[in-house]
PQR file with spaces between the fields and no chain letter, atoms N, CA, C, O and H, PARSE charges and radii, in Angstrom:
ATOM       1  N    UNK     1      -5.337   33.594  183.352 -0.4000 1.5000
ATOM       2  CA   UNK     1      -6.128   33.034  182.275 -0.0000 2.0000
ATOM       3  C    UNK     1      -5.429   33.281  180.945  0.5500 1.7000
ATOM       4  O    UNK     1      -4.619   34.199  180.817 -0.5500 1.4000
ATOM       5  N    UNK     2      -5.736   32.495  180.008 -0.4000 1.5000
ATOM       6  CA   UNK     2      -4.452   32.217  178.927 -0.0000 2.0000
ATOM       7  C    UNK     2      -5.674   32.364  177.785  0.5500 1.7000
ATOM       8  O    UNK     2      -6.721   31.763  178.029 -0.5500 1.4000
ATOM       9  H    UNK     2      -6.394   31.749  180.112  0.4000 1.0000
ATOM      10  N    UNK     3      -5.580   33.082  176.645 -0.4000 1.5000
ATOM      11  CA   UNK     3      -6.118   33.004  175.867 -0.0000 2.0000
ATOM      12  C    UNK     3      -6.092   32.306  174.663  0.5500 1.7000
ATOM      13  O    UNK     3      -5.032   32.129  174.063 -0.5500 1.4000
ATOM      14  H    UNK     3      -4.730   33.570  176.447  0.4000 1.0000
ATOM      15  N    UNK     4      -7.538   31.750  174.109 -0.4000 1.5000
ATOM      16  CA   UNK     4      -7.830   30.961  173.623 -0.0000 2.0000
ATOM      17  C    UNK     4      -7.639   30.610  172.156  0.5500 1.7000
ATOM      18  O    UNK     4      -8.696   30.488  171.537 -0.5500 1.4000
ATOM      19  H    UNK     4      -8.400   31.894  174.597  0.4000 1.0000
ATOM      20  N    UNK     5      -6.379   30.397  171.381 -0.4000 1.5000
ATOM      21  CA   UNK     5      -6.049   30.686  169.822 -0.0000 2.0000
ATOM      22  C    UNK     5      -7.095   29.724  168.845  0.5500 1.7000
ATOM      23  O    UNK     5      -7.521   28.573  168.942 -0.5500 1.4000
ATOM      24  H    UNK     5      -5.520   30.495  171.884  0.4000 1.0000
ATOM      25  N    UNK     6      -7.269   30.836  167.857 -0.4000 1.5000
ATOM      26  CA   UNK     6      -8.770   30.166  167.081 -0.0000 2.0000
ATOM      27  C    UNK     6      -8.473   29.485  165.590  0.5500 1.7000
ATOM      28  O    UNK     6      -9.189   29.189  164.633 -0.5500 1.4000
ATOM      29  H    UNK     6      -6.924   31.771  167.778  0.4000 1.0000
ATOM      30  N    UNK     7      -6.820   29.373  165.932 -0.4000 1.5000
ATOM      31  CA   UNK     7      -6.489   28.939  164.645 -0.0000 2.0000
ATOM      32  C    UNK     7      -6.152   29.261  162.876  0.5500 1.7000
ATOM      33  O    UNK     7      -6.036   28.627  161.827 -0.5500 1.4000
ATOM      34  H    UNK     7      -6.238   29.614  166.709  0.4000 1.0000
ATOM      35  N    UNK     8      -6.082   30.963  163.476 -0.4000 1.5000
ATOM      36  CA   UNK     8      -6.315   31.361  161.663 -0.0000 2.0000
ATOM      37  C    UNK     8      -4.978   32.519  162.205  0.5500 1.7000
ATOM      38  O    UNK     8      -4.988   33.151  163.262 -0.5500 1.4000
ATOM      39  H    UNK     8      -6.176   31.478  164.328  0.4000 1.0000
ATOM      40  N    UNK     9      -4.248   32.541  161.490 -0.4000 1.5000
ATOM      41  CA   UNK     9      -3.146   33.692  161.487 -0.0000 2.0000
ATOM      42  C    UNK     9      -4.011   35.266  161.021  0.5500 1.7000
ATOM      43  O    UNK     9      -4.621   35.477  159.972 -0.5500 1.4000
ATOM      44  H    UNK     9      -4.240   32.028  160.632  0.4000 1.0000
ATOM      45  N    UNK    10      -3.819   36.144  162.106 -0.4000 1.5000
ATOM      46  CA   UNK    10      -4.261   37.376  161.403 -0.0000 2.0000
ATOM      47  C    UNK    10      -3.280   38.092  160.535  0.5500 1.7000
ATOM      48  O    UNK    10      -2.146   38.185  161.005 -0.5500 1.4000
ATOM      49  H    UNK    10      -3.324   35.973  162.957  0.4000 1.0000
ATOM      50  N    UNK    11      -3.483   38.584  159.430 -0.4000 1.5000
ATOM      51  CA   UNK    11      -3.223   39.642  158.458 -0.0000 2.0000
ATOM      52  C    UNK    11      -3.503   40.950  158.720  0.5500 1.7000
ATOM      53  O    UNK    11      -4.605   41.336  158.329 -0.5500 1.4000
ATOM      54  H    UNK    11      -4.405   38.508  159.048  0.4000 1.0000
ATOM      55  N    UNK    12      -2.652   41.905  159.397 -0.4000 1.5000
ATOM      56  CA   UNK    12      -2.989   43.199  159.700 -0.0000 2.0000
ATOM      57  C    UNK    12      -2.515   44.268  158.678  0.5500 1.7000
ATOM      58  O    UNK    12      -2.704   45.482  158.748 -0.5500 1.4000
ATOM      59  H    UNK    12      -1.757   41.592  159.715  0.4000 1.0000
ATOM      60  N    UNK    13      -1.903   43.616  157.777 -0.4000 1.5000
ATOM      61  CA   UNK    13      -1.732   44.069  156.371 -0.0000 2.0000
ATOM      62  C    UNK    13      -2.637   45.093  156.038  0.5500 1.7000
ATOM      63  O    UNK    13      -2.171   46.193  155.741 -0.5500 1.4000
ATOM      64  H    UNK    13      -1.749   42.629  157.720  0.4000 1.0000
ATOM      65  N    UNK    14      -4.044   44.887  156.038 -0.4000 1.5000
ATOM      66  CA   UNK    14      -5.090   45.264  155.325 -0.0000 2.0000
ATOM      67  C    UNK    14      -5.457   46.155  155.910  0.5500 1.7000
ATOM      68  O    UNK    14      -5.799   47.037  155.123 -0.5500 1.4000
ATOM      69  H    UNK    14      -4.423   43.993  156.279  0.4000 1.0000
ATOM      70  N    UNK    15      -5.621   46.515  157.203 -0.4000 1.5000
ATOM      71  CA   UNK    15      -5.530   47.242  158.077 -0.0000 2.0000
ATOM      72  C    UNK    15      -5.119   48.366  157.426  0.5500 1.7000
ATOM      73  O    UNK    15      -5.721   49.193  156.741 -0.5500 1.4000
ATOM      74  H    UNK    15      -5.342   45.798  157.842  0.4000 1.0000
ATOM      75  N    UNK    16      -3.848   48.232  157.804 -0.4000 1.5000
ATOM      76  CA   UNK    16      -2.896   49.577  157.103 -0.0000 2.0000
ATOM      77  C    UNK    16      -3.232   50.068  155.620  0.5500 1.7000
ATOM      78  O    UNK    16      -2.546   51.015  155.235 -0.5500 1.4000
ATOM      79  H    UNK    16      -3.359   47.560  158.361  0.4000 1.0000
ATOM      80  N    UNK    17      -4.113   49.604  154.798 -0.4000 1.5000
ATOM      81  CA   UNK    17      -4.352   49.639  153.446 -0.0000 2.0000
ATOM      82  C    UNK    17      -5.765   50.707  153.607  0.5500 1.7000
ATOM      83  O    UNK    17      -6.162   51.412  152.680 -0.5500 1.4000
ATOM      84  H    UNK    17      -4.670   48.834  155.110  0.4000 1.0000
ATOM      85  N    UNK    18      -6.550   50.643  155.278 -0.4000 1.5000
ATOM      86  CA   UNK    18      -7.758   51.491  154.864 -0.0000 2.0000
ATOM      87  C    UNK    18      -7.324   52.374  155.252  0.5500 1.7000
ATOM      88  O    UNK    18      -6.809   52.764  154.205 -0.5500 1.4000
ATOM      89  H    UNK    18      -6.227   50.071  156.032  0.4000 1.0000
ATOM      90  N    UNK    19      -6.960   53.412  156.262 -0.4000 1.5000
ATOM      91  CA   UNK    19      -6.546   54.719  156.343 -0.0000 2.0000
ATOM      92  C    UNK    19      -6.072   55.396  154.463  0.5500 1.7000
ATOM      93  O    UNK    19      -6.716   56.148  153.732 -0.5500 1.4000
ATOM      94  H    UNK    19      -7.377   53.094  157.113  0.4000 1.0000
ATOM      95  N    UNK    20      -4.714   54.709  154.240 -0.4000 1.5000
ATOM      96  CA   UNK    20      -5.201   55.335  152.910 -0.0000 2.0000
ATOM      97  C    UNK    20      -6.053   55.342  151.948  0.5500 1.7000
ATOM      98  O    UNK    20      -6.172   56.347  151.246 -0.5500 1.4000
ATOM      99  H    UNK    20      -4.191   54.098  154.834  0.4000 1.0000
ATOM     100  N    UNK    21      -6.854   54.138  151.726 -0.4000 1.5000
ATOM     101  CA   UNK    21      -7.930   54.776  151.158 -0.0000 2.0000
ATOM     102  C    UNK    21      -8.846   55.893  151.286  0.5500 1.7000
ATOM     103  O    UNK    21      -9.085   56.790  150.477 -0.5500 1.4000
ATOM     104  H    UNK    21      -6.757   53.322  152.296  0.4000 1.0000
ATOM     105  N    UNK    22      -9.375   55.654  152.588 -0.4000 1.5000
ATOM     106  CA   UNK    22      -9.631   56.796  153.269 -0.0000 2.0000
ATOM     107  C    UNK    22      -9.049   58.317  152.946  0.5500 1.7000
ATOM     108  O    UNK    22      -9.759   59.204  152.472 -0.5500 1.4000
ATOM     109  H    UNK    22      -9.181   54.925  153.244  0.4000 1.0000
ATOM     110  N    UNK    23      -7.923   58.447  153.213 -0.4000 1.5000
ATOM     111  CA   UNK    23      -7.329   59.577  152.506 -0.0000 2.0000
ATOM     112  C    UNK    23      -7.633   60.024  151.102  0.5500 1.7000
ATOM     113  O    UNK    23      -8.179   61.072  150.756 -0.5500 1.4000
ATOM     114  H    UNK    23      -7.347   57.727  153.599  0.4000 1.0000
ATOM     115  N    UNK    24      -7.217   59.116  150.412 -0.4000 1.5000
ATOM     116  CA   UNK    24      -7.631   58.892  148.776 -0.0000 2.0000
ATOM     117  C    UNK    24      -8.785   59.520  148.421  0.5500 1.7000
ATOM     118  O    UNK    24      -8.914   60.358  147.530 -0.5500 1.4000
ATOM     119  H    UNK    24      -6.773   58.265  150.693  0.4000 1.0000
ATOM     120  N    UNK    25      -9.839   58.973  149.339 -0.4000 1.5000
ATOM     121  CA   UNK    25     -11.618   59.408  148.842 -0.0000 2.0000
ATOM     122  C    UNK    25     -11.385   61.255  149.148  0.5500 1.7000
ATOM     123  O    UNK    25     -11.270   62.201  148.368 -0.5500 1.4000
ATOM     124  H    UNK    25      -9.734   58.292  150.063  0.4000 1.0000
ATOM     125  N    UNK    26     -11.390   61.183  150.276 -0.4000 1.5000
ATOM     126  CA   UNK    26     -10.944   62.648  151.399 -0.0000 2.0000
ATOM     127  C    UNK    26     -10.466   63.721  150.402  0.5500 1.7000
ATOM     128  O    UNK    26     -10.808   64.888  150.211 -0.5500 1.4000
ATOM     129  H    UNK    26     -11.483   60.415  150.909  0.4000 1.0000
ATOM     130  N    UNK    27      -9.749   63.085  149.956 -0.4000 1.5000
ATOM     131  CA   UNK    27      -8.883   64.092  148.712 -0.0000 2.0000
ATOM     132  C    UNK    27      -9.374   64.532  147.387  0.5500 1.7000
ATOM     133  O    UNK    27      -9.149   65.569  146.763 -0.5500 1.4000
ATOM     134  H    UNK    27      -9.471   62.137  150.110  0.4000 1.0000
ATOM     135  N    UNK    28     -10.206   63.345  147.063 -0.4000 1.5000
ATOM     136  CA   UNK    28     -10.797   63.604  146.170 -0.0000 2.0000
ATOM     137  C    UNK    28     -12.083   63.986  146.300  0.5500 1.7000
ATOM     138  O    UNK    28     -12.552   64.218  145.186 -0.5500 1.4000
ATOM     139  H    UNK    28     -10.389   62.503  147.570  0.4000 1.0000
ATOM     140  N    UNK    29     -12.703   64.120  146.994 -0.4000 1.5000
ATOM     141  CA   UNK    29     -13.851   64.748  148.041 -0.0000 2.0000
ATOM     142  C    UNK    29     -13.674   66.238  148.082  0.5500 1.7000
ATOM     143  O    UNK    29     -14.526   67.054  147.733 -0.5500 1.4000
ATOM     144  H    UNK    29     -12.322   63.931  147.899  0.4000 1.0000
ATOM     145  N    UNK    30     -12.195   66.568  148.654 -0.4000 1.5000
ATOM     146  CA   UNK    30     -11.916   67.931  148.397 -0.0000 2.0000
ATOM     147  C    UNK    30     -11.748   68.516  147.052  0.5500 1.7000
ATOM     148  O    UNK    30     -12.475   69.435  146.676 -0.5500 1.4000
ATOM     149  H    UNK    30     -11.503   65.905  148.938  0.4000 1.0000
ATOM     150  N    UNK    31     -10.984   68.106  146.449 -0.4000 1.5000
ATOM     151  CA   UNK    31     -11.164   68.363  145.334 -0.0000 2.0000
ATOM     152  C    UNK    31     -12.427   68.679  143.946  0.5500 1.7000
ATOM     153  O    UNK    31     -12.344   69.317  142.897 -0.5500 1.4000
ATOM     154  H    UNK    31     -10.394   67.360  146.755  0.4000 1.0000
ATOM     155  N    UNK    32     -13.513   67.900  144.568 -0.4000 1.5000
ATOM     156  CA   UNK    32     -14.805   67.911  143.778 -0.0000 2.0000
ATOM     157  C    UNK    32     -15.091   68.953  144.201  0.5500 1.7000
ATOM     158  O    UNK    32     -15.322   69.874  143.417 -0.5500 1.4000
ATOM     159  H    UNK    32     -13.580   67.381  145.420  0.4000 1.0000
ATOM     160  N    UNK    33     -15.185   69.177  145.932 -0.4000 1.5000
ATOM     161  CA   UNK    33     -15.672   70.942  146.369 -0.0000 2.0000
ATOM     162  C    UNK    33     -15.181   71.822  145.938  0.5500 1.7000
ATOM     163  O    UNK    33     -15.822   72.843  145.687 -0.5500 1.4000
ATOM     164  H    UNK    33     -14.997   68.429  146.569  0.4000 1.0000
ATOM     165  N    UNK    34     -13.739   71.698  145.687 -0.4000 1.5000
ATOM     166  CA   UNK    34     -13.176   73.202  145.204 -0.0000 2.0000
ATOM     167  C    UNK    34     -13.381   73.293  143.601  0.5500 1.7000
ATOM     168  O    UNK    34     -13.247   74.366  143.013 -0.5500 1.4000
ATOM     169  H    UNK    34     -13.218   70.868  145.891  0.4000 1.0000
ATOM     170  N    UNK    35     -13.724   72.058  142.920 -0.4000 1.5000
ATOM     171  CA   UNK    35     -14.583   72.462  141.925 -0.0000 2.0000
ATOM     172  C    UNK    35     -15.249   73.257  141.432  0.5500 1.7000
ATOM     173  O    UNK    35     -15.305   74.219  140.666 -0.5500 1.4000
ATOM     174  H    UNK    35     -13.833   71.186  143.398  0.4000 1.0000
ATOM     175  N    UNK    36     -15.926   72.399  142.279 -0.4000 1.5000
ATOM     176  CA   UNK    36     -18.184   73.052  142.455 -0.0000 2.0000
ATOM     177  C    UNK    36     -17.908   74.133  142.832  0.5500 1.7000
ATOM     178  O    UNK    36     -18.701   74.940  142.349 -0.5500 1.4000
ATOM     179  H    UNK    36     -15.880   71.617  142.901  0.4000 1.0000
ATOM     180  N    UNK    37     -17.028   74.692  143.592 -0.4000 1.5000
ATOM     181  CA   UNK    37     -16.814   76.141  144.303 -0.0000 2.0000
ATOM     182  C    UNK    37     -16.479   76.986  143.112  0.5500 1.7000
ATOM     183  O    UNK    37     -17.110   77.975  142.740 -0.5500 1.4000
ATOM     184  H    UNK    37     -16.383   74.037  143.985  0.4000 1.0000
ATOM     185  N    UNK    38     -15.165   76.356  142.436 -0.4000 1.5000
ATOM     186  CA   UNK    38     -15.334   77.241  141.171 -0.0000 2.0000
ATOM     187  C    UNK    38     -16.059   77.622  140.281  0.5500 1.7000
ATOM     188  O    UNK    38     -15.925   78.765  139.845 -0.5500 1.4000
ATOM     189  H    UNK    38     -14.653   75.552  142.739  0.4000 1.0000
ATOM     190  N    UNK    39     -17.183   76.615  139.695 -0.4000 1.5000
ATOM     191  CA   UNK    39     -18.242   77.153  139.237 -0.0000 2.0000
ATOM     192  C    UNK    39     -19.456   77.920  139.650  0.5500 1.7000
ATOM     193  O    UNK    39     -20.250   78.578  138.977 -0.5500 1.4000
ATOM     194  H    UNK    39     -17.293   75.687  140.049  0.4000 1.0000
ATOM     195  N    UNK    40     -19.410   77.721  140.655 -0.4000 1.5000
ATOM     196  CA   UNK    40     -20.723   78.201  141.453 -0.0000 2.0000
ATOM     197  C    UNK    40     -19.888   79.838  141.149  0.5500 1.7000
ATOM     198  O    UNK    40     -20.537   80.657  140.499 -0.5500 1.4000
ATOM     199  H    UNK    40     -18.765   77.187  141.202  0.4000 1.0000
ATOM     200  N    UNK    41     -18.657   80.183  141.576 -0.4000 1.5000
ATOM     201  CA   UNK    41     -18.375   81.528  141.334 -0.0000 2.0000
ATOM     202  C    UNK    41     -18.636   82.108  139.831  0.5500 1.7000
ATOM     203  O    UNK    41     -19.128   83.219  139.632 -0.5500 1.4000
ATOM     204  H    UNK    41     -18.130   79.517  142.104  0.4000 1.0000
ATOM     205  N    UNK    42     -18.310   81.370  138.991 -0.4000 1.5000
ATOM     206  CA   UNK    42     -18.504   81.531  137.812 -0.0000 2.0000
ATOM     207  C    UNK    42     -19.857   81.947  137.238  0.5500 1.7000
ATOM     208  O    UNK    42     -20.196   83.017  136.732 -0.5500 1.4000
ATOM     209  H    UNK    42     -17.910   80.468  139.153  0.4000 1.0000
ATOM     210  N    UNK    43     -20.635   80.665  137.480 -0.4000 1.5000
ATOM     211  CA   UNK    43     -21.770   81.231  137.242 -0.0000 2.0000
ATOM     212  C    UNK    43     -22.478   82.555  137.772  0.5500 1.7000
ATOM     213  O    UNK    43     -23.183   83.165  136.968 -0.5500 1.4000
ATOM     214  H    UNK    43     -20.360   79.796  137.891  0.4000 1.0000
ATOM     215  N    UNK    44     -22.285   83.242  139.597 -0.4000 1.5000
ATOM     216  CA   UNK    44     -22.786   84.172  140.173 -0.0000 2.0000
ATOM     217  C    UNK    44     -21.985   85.557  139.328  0.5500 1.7000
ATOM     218  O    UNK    44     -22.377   86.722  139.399 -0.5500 1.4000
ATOM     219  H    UNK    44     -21.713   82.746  140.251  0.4000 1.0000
ATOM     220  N    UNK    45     -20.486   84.946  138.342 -0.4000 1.5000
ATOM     221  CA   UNK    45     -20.184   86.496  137.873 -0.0000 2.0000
ATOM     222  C    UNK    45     -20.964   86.855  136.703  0.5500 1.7000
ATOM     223  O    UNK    45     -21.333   88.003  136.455 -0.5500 1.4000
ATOM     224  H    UNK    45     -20.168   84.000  138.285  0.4000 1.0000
ATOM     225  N    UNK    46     -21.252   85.614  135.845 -0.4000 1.5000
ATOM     226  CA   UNK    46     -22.257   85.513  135.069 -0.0000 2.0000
ATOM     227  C    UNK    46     -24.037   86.160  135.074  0.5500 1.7000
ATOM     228  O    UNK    46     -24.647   86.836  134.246 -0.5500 1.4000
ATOM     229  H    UNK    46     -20.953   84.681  136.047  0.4000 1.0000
ATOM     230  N    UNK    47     -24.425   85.603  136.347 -0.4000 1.5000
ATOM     231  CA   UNK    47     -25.547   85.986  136.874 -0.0000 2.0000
ATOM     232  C    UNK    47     -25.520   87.736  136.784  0.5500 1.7000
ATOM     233  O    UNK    47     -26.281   88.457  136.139 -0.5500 1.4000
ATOM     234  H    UNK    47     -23.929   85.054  137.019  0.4000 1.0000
ATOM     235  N    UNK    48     -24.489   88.089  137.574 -0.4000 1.5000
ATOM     236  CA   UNK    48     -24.181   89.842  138.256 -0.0000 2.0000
ATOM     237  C    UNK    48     -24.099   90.206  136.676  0.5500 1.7000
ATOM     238  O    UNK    48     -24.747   91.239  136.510 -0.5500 1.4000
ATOM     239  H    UNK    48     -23.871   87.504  138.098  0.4000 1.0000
ATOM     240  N    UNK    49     -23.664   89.845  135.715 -0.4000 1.5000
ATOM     241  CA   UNK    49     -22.906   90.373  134.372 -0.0000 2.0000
ATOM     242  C    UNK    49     -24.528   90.311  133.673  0.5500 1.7000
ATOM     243  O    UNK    49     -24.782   91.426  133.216 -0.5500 1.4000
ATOM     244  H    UNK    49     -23.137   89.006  135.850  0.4000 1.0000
ATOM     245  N    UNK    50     -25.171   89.769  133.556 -0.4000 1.5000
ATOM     246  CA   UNK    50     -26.417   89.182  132.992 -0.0000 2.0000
ATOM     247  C    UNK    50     -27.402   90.376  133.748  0.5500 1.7000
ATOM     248  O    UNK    50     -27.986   91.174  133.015 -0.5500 1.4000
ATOM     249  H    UNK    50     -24.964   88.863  133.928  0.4000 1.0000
ATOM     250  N    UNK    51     -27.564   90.468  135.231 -0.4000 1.5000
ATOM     251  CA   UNK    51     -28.598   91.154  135.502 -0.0000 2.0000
ATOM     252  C    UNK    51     -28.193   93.063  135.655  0.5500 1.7000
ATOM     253  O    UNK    51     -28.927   94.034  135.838 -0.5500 1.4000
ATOM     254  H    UNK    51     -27.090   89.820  135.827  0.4000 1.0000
ATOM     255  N    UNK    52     -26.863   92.941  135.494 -0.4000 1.5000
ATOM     256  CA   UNK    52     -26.306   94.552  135.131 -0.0000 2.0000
ATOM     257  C    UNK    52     -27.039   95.122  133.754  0.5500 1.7000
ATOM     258  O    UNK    52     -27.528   96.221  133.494 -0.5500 1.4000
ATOM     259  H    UNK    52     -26.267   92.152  135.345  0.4000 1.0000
ATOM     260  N    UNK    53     -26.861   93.532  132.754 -0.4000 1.5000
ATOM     261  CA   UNK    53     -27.181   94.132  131.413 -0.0000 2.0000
ATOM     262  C    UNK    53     -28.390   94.309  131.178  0.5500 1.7000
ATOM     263  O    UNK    53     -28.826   95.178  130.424 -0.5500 1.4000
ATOM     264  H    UNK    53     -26.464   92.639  132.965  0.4000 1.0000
ATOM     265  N    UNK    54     -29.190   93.334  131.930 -0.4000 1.5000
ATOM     266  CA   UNK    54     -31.315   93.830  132.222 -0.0000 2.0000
ATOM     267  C    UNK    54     -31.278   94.533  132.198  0.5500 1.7000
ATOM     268  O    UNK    54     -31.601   95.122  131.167 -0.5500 1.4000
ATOM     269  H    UNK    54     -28.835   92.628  132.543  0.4000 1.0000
ATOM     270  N    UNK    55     -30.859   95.180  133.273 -0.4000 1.5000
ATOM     271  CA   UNK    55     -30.946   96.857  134.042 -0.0000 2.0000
ATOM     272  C    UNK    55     -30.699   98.027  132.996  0.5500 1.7000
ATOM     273  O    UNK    55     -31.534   98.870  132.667 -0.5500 1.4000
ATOM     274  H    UNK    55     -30.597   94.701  134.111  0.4000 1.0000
ATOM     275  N    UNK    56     -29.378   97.918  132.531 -0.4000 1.5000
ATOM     276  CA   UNK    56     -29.099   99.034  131.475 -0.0000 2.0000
ATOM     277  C    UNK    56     -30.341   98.929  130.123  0.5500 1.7000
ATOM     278  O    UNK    56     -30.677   99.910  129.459 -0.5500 1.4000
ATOM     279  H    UNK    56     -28.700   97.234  132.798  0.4000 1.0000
ATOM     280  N    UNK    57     -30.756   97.870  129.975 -0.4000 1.5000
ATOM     281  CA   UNK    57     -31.434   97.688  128.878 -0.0000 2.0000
ATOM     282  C    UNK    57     -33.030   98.392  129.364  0.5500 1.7000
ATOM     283  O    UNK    57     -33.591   99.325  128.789 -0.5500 1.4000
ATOM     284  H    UNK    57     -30.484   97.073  130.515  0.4000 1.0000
ATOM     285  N    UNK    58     -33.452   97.761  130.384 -0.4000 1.5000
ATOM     286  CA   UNK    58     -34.945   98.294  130.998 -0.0000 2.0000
ATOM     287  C    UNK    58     -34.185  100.170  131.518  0.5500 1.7000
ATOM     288  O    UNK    58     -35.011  100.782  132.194 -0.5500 1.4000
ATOM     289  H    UNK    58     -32.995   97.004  130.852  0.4000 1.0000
ATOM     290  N    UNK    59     -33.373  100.664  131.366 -0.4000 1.5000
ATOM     291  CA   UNK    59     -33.347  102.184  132.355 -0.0000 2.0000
ATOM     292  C    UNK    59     -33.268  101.847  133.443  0.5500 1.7000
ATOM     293  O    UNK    59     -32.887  102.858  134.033 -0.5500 1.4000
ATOM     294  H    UNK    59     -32.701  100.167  130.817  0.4000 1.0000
ATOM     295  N    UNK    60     -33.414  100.792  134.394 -0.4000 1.5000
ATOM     296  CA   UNK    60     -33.491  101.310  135.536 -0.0000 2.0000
ATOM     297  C    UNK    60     -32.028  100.942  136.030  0.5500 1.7000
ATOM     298  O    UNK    60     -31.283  100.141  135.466 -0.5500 1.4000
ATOM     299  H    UNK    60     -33.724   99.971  133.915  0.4000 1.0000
ATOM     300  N    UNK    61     -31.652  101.901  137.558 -0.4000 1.5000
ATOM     301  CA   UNK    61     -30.639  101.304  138.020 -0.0000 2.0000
ATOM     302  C    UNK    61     -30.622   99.999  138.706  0.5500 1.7000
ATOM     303  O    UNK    61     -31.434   99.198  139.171 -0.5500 1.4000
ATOM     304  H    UNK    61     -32.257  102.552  138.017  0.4000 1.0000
ATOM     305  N    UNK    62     -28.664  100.201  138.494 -0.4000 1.5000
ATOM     306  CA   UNK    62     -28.704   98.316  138.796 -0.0000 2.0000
ATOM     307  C    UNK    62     -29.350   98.182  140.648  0.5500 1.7000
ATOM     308  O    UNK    62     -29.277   98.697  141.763 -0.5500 1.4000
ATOM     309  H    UNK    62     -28.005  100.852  138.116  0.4000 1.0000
ATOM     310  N    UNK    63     -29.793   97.398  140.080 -0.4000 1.5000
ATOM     311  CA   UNK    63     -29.960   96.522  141.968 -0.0000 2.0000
ATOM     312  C    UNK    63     -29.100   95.969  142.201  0.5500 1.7000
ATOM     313  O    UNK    63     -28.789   95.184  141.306 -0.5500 1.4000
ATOM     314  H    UNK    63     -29.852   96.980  139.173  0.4000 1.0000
ATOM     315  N    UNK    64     -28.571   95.970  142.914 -0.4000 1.5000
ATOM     316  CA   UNK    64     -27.142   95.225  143.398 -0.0000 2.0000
ATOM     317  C    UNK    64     -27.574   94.820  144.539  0.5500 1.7000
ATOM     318  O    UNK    64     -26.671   94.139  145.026 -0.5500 1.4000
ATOM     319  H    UNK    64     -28.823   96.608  143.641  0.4000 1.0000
ATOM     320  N    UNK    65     -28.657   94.872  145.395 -0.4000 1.5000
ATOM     321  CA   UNK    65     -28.670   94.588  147.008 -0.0000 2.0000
ATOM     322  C    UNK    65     -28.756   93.037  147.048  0.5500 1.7000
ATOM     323  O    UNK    65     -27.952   92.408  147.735 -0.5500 1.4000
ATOM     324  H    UNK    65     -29.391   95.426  144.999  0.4000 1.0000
ATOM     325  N    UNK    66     -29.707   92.415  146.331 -0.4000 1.5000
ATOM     326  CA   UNK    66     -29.494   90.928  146.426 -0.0000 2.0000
ATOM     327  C    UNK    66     -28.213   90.247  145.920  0.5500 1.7000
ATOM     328  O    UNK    66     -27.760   89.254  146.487 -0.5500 1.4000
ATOM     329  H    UNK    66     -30.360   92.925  145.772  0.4000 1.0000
ATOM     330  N    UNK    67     -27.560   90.880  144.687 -0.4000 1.5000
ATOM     331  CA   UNK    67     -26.014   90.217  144.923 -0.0000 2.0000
ATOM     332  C    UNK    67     -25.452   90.194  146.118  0.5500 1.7000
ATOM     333  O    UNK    67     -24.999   89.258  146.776 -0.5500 1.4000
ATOM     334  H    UNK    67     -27.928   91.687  144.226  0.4000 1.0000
ATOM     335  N    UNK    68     -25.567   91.822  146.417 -0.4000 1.5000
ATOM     336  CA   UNK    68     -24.479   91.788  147.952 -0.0000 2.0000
ATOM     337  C    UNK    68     -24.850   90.837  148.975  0.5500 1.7000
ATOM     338  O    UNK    68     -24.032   90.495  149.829 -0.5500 1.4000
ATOM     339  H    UNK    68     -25.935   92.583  145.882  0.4000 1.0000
ATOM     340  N    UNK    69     -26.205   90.320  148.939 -0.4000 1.5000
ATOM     341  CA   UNK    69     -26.546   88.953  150.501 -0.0000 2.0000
ATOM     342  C    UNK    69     -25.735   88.041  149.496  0.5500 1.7000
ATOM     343  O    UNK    69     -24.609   87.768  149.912 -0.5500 1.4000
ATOM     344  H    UNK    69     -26.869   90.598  148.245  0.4000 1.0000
ATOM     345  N    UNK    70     -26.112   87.433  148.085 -0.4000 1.5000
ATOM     346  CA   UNK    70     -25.174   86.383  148.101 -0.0000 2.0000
ATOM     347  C    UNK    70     -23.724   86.580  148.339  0.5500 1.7000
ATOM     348  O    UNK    70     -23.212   85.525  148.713 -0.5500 1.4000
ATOM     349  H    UNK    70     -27.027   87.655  147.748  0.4000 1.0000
ATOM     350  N    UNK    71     -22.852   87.598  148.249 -0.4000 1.5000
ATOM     351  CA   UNK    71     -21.796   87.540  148.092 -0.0000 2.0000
ATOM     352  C    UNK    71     -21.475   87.509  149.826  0.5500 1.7000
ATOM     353  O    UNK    71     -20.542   86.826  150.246 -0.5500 1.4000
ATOM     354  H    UNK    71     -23.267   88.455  147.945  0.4000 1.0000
ATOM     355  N    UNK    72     -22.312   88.286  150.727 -0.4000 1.5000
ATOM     356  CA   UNK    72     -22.279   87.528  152.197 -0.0000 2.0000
ATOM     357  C    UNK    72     -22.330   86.271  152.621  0.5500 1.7000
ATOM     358  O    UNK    72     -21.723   85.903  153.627 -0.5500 1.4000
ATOM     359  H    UNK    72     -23.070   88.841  150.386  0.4000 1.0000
ATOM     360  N    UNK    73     -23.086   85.463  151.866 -0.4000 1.5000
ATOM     361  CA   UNK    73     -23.650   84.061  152.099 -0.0000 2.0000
ATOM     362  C    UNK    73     -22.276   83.502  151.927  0.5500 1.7000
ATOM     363  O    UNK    73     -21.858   82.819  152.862 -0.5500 1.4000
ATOM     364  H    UNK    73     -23.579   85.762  151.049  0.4000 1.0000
ATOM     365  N    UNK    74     -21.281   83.729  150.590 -0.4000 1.5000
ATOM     366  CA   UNK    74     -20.424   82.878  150.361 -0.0000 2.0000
ATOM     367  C    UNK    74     -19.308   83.146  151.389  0.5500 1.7000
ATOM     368  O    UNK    74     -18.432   82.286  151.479 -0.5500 1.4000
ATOM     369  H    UNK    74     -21.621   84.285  149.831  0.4000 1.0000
ATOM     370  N    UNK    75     -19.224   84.443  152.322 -0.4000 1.5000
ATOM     371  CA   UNK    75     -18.051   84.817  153.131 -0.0000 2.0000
ATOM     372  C    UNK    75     -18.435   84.079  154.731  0.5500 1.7000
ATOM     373  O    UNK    75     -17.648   84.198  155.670 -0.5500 1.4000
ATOM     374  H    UNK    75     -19.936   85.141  152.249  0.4000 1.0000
């Protein structure tokens, strides 16, 4: 059995054009995370720096136990 030509030349050109896009997004996808990753650290040294200085200000000692789960969460 002989198959049936439908008359239109394919272009597989384009083809080859989505993988890299694909890549392209991917990359820049990563890149937004390691962002956000950087700030998110930023802000939690901020946070730790902020609730050290409560502490000294009220007398009491620092609490540190809920930093230490976030700083698990992020490992």
């Amino acid at each position: 059995m002989g198959t049936k030509a439908n008359g239109k030349d394919r272009d597989f050109s384009k083809i080859a054009v989505i993988p890299r896009l694909v890549d392209d997004r991917l990359a820049r996808i990563e890149d937004l995370l390691l962002e956000m990753r950087h700030e998110q650290d930023i802000m939690l040294k901020r946070l730790a720096k902020t609730q050290a200085q409560l502490d000294a200000l009220s007398g009491k000692p620092p609490d540190v136990a809920h930093l230490t789960d976030l700083f698990k969460l992020r490992q």
